[in-house]
C-alpha positions, 0 to 999 in steps of 0.5 A: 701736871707739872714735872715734880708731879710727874717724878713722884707718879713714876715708880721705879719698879725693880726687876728680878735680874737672874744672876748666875754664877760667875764662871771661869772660862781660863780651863775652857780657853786653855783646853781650847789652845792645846785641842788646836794645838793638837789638831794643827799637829796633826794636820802637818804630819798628815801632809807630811806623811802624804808627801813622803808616800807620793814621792815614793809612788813617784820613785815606784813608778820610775823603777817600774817604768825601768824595770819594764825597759829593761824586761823588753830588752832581755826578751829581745836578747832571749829570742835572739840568743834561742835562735836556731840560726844562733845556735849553730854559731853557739855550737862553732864556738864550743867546739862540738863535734857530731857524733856518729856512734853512740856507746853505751855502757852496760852495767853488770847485776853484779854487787860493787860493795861488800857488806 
């Protein structure tokens, strides 16, 4: 066989191709841009919003630490100050005097105001 017999014995059979139809993809990618977008967006004003609470819990916990501090030391004052010795002192500097008498004043049943 030589090579132009060969040529006529191969038949080109021709393949049914499904073709579907063109689709325009621009819609999809565009979709696609703005869908990241908003996620991206999304995702720093999460950060965002965490920074900011952490910072406050961190203020928070100052002032609470603070606040404490200063609730040991007015506990320190008031026992202090509730002291029977202190007391006695408090009682000099405002010139109290012991009483030896007790009067009391007695009230008629008699009406104060006329109707």
């Amino acid at each position: 066989m030589t090579s132009s017999s060969l040529v006529g014995e191969i038949t080109l059979k021709r393949i049914n191709v499904i073709r579907f139809p063109k689709v325009n993809l621009k819609p999809f990618w565009i979709f696609s841009a703005i869908f990241i977008t908003f996620f991206i967006a999304l995702y720093i004003y999460q950060v965002n919003s965490e920074a900011a609470e952490r910072y406050l819990i961190k203020e928070y916990q100052e002032k609470i630490t603070e606040l404490s501090k200063e609730n040991k030391i007015l506990e320190v004052n008031s026992s202090q100050t509730a002291s029977l010795d202190n007391m006695t002192e408090l009682i000099e500097k405002l010139s109290f005097e012991k009483t030896d008498k007790i009067y009391y004043i007695q009230v008629l049943n008699t009406q104060v105001v006329k109707k």
